[in-house]
ZANU-638494 format. One record per atom (N, C-alpha, C): x, y, z negated; residue number from 1; atom name. Coordinates in nm, 4 decimals, padded with zeros to 6 digits. Each point is the difference from the previous one (the first is absolute). Layout:
<nodes>
{node {X,Y,Z},NUM,"CA"}
...
</nodes>
This chain:
<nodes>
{node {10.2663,12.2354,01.8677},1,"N"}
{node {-00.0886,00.0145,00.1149},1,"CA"}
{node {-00.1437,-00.0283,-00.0428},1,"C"}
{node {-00.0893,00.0514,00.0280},2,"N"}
{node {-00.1784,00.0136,-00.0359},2,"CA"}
{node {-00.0361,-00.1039,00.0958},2,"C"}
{node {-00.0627,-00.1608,-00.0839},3,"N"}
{node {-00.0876,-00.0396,00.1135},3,"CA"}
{node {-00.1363,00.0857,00.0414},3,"C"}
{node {00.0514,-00.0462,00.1331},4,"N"}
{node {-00.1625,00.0392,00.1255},4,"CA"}
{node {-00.1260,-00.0726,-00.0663},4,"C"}
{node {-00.1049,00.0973,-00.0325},5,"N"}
{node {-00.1125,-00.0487,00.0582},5,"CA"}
{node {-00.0948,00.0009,00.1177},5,"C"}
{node {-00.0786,-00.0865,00.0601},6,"N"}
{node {-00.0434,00.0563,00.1003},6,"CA"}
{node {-00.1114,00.0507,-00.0152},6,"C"}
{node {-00.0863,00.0239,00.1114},7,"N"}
{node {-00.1487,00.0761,00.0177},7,"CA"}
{node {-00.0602,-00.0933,-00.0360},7,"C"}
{node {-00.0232,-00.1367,00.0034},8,"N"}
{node {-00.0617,-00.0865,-00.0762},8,"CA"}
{node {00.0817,-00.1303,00.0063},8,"C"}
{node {-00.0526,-00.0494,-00.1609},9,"N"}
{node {00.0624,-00.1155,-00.0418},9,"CA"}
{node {-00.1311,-00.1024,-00.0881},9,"C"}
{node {00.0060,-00.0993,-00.0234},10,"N"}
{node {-00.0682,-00.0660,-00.0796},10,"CA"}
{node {00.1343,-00.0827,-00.1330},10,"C"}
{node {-00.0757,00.0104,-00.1015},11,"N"}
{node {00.0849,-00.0625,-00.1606},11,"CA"}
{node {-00.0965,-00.0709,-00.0108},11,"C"}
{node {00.0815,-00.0763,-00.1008},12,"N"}
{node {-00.1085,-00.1144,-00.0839},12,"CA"}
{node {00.0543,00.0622,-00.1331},12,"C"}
{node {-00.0907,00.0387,-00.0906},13,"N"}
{node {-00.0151,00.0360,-00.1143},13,"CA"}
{node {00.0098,-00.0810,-00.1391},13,"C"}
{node {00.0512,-00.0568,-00.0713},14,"N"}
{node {-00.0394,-00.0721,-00.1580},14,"CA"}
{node {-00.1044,00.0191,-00.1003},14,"C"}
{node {-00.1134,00.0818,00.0341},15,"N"}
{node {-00.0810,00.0856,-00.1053},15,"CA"}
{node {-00.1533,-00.0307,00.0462},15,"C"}
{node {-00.0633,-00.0181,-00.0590},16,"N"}
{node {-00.1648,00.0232,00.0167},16,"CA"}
{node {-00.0145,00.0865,00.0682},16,"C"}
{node {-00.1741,00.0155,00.0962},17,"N"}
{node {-00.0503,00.1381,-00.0124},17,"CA"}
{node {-00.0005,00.0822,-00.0847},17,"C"}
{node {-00.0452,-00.0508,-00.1473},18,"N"}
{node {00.0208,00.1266,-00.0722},18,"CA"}
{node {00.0639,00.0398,-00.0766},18,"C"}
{node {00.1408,-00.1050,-00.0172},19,"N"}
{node {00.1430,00.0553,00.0135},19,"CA"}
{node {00.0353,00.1287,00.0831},19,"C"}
{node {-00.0284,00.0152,00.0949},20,"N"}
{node {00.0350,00.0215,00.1184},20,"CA"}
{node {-00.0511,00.1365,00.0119},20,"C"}
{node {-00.1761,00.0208,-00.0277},21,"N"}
{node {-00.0477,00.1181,00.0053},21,"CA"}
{node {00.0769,00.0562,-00.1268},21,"C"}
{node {00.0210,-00.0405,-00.1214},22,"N"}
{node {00.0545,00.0665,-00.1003},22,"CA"}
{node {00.1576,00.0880,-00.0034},22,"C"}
{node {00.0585,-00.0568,00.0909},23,"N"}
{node {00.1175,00.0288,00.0209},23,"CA"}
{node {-00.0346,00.1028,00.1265},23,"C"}
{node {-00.0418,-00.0309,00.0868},24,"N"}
{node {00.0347,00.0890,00.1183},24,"CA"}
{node {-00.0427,00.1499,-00.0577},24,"C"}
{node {-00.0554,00.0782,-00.0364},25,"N"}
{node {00.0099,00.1380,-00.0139},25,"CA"}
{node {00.1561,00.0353,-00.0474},25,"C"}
{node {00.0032,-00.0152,-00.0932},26,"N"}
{node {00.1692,00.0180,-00.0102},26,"CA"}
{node {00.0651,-00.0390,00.1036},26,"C"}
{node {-00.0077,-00.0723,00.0859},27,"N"}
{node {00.1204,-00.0806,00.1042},27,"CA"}
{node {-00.0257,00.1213,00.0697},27,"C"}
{node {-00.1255,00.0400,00.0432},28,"N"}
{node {-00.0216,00.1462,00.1153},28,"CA"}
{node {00.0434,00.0951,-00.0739},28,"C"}
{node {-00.0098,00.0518,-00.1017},29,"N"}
{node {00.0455,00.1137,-00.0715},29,"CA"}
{node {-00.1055,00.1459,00.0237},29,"C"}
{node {00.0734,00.1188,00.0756},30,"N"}
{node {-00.0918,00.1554,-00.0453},30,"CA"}
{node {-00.0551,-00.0400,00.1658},30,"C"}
{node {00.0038,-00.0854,00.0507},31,"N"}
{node {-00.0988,-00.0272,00.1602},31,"CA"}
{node {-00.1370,-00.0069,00.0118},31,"C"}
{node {-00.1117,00.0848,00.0448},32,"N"}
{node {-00.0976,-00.0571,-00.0120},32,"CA"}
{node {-00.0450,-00.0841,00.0793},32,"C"}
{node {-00.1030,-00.1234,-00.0610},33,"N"}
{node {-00.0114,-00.1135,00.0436},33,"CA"}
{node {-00.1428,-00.0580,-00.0167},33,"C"}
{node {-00.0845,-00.0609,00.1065},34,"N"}
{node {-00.1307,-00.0364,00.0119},34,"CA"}
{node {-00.0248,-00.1422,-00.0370},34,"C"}
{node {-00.0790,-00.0810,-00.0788},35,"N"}
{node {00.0429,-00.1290,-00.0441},35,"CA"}
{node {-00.1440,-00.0411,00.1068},35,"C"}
{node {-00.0070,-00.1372,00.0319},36,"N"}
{node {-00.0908,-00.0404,00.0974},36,"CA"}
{node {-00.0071,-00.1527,-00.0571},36,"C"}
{node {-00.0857,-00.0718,00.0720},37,"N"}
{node {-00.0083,-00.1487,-00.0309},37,"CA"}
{node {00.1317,-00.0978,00.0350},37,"C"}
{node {00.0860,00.0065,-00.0670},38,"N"}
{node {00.0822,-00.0534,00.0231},38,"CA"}
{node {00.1121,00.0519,00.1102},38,"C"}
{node {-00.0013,00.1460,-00.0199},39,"N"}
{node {00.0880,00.1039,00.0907},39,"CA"}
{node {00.0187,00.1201,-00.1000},39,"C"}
{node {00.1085,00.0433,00.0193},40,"N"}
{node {00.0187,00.1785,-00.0237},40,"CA"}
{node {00.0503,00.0792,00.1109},40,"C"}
{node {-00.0096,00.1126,00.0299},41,"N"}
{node {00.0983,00.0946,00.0844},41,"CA"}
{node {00.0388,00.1105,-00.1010},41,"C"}
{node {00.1338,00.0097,-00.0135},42,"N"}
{node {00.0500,00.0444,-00.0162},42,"CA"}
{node {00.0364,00.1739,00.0755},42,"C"}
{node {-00.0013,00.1199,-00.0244},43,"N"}
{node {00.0281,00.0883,00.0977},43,"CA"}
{node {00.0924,00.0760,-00.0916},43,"C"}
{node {00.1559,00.0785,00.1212},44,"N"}
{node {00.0521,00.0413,00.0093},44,"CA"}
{node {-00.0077,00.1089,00.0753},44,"C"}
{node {00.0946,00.0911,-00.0246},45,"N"}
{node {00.0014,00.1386,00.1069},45,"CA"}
{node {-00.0388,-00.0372,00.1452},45,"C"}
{node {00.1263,-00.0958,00.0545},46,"N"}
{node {00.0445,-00.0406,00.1319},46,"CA"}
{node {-00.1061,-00.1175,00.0302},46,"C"}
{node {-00.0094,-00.0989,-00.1036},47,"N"}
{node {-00.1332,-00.0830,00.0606},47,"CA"}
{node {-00.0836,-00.0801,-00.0804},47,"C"}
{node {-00.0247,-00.1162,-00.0131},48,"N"}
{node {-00.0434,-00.0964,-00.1000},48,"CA"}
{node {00.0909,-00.1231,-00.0040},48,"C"}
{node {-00.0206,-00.0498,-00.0427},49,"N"}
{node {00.0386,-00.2319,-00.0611},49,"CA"}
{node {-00.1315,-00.0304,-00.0500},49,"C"}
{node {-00.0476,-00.0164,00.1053},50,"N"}
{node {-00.1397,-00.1102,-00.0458},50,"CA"}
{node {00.0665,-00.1727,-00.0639},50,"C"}
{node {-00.0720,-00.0387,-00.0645},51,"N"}
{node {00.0542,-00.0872,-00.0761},51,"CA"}
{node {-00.0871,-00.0948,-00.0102},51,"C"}
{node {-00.0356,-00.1211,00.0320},52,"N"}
{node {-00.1309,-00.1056,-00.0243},52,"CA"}
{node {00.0586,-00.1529,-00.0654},52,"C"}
{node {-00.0385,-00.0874,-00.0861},53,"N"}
{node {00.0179,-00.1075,-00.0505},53,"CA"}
{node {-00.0969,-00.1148,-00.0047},53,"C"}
{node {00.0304,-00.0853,-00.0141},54,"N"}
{node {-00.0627,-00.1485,00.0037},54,"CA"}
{node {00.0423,-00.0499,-00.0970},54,"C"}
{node {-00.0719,-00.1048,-00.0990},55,"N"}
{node {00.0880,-00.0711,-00.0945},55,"CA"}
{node {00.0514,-00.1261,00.0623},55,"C"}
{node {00.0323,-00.0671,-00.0355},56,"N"}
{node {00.0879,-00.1369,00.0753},56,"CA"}
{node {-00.0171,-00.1095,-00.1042},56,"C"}
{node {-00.0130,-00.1098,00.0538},57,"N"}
{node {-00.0086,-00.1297,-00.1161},57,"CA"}
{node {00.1457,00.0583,-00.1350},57,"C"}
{node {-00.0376,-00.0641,-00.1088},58,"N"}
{node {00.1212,00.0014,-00.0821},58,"CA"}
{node {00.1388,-00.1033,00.0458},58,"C"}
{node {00.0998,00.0884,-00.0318},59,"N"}
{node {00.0935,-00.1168,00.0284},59,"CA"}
{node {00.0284,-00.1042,-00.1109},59,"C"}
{node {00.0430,-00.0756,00.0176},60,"N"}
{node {00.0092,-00.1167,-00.0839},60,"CA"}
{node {00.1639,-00.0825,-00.0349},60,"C"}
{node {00.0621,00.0730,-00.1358},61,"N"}
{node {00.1189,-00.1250,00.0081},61,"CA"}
{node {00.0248,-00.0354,-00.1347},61,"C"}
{node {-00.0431,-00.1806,-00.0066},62,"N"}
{node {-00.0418,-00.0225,-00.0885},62,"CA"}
{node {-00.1140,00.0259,-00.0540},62,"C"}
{node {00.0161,-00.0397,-00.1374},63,"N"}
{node {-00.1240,00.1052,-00.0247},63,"CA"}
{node {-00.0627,00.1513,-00.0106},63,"C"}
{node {00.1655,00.0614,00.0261},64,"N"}
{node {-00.0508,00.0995,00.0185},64,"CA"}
{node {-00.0974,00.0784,00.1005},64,"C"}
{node {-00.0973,00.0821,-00.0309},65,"N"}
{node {-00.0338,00.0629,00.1445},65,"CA"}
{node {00.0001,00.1066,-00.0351},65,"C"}
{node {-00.0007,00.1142,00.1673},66,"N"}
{node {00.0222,00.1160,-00.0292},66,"CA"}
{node {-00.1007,00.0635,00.1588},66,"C"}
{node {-00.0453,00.0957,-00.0757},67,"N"}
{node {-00.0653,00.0558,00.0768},67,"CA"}
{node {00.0729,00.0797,00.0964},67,"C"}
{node {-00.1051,-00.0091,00.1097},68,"N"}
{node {00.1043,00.0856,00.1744},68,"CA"}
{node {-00.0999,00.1305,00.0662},68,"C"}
{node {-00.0160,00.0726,00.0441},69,"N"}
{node {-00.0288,00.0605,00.1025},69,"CA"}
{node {00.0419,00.0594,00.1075},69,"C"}
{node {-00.0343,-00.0061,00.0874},70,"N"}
{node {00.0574,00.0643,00.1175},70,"CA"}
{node {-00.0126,00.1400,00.0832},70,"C"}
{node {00.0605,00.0524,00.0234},71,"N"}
{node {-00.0207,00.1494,-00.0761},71,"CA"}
{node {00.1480,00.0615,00.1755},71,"C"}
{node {-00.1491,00.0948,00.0850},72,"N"}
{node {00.0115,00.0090,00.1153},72,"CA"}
{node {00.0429,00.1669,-00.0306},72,"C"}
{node {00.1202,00.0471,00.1121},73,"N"}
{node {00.0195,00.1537,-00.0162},73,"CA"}
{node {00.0324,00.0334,00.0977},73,"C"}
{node {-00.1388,00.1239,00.0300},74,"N"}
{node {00.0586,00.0644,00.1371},74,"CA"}
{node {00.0476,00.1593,00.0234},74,"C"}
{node {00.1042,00.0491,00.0325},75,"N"}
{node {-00.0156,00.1244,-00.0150},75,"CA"}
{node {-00.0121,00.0570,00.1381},75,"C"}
{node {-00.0629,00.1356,-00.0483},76,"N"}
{node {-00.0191,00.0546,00.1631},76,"CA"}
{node {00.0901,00.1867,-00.0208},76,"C"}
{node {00.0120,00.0449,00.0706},77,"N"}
{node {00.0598,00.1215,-00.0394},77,"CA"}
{node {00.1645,-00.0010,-00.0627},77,"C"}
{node {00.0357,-00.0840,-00.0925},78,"N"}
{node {00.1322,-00.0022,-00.0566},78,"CA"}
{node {00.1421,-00.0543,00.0656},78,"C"}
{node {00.0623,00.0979,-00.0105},79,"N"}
{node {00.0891,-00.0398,00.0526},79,"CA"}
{node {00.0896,-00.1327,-00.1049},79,"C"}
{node {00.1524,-00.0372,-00.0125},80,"N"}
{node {00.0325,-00.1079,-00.0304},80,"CA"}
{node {00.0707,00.0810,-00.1221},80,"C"}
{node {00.0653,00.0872,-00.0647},81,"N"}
{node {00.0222,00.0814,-00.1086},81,"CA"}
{node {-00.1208,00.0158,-00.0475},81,"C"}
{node {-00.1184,00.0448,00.0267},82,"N"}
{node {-00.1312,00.0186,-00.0508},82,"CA"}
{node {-00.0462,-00.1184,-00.1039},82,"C"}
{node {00.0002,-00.1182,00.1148},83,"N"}
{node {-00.0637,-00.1710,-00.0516},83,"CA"}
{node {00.1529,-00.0557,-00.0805},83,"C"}
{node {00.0664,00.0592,-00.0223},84,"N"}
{node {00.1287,-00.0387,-00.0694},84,"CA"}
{node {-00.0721,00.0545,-00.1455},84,"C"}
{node {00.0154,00.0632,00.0234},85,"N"}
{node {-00.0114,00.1103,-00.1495},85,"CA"}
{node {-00.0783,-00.0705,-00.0891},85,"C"}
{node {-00.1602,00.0295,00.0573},86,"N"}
{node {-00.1035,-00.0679,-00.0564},86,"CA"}
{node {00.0068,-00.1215,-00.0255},86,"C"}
{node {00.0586,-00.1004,00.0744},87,"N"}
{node {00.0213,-00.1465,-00.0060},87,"CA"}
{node {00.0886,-00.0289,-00.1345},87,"C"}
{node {00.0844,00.0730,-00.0124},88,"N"}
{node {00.1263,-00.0073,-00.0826},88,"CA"}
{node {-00.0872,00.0488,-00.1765},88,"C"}
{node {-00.0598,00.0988,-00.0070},89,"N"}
{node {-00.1133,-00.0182,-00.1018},89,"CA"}
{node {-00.0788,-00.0932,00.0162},89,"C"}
{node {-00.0780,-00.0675,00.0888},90,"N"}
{node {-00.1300,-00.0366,00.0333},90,"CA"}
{node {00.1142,-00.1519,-00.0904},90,"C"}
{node {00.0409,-00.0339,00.0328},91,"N"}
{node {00.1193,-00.1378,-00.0436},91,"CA"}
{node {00.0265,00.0227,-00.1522},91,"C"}
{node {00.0676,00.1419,-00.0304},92,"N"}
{node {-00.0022,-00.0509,-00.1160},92,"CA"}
{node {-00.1151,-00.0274,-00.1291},92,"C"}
{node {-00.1272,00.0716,00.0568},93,"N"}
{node {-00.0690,-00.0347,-00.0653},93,"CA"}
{node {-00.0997,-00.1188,-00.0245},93,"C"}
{node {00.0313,-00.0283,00.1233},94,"N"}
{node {-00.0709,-00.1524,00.0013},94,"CA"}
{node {00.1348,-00.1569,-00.0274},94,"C"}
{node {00.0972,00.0628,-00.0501},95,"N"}
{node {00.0794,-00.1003,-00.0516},95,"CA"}
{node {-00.0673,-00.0396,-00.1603},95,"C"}
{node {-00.0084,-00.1496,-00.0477},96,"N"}
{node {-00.0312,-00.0721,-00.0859},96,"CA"}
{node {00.1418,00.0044,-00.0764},96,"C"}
{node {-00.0113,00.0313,-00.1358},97,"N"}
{node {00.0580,-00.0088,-00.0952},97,"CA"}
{node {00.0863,-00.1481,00.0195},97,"C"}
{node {00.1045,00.0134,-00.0942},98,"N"}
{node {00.1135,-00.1930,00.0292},98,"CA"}
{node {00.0664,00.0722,-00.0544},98,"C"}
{node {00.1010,-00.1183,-00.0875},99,"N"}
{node {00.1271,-00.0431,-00.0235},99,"CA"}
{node {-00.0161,00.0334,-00.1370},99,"C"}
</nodes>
């Protein structure tokens, strides 16, 4: 069964801003996409996923810390197969290497 995404969600991210800008073109793929101050929109046939972020204090355990952002998605136009699809790339490319 395909989890649902909805029309909008907010994540908390593990990556820098410019982690973050570096990766996302690939995460969007052949979509064209407008980059803004701390926003992109994204456009599709049917509509857009505007997309905006904040960074967030680092988290802290131990000594480790790790950087966070928070990282807002709205879609307008797509249906839930549509925001599946893309999500399901948009994920694997923003997965961090392990194990």
């Amino acid at each position: 069964m395909q989890s649902a995404y909805d029309s909008a969600f907010v994540r908390e991210m593990g990556c820098t801003p410019q982690e973050w800008l570096q990766w996302l073109p690939d995460a969007i793929g052949p979509h064209p996409w407008v980059l803004g101050r701390q926003e992109a929109n994204v456009n599709f046939p049917a509509g857009r996923l505007h997309l905006s972020w904040a960074e967030l204090p680092p988290r802290r355990i131990a000594l480790l810390k790790m950087p966070r952002l928070q990282v807002a998605f709205q879609f307008e136009g797509l249906d839930a197969a549509e925001r599946y699809r893309f999500m399901k790339r948009f994920d694997l490319y923003m997965q961090r290497g392990g194990g």
